[in-house]
C-alpha positions in Angstrom: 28.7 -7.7 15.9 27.9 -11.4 15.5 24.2 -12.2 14.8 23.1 -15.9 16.9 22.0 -18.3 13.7 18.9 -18.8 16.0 18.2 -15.0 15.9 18.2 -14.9 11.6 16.8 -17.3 8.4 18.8 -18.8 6.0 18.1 -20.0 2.8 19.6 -21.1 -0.4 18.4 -20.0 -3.8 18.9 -21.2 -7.3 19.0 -18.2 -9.5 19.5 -18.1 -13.7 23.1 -16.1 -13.8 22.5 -12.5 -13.8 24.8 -9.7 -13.3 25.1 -8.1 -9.6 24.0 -5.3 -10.0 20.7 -6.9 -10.8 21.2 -9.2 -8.0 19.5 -7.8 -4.9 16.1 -7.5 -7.4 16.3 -10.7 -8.4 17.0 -11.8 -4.8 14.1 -9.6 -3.1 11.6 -10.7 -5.7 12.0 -14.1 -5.3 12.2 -14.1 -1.8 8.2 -12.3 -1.8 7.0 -15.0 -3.3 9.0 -17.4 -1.1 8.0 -16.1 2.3 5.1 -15.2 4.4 5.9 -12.3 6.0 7.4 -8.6 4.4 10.7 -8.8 4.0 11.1 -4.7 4.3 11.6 -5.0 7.8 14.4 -7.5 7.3 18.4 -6.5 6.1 19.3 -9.1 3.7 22.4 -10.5 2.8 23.4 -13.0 0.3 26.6 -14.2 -1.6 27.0 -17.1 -4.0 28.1 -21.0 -3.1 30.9 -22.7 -4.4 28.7 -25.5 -5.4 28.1 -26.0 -8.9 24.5 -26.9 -10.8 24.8 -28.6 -13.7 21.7 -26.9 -15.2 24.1 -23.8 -15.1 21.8 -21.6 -12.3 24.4 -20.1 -9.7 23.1 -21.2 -6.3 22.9 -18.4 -3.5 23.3 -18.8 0.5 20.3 -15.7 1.3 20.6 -14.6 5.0 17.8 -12.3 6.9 17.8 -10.9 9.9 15.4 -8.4 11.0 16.3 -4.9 11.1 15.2 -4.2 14.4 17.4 -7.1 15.8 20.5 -5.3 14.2 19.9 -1.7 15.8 19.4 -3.0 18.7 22.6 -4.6 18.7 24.1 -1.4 17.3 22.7 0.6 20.2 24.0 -1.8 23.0 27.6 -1.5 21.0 27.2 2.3 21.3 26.3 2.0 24.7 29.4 0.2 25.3 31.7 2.5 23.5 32.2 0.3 20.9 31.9 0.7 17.2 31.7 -2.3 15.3 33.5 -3.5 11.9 31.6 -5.7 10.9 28.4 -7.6 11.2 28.0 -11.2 10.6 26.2 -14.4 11.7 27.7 -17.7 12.2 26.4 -19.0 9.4 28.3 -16.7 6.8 32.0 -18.6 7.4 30.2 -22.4 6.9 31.0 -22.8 3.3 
């Protein structure tokens, strides 16, 4: 299932290193303060640039897309009979 870029926000982050596990906390914190709506109602995805900083932060390409938007994708897939691999936006192969 390919999410439109129009139909999801992207945004990059400059984070101090951090293991992943702590990640998605770090990520979802920031992103509260950053935003003005709630970010509960919106699946987030993230994974880390290949650019470098040279004040050593690791720099992060965040993706949201609200949740709705997703199952209702889901549901016209099911409708169709068929059961996605994968969901992506266009965005997530630009680096």
């Amino acid at each position: 299932l390919l999410i439109p870029s129009k139909d999801s926000i992207s945004l990059k982050l400059d984070l101090p290193k951090s293991d992943k596990k702590s990640l998605l906390n770090i990520i979802t914190t920031e992103l509260e303060d950053s935003v003005a709506f709630d970010i509960e109602n919106y699946f987030i995805s993230f994974h880390e640039s290949k650019e470098k900083d040279p004040k050593g932060l690791q720099k992060f390409q965040i993706t949201l897309v609200p949740r709705d938007f997703i199952r209702s994708g889901l549901d016209l897939c099911k409708k169709a009979g068929i059961e996605p691999l994968l969901v992506s936006n266009v965005s997530a192969g630009l680096e």
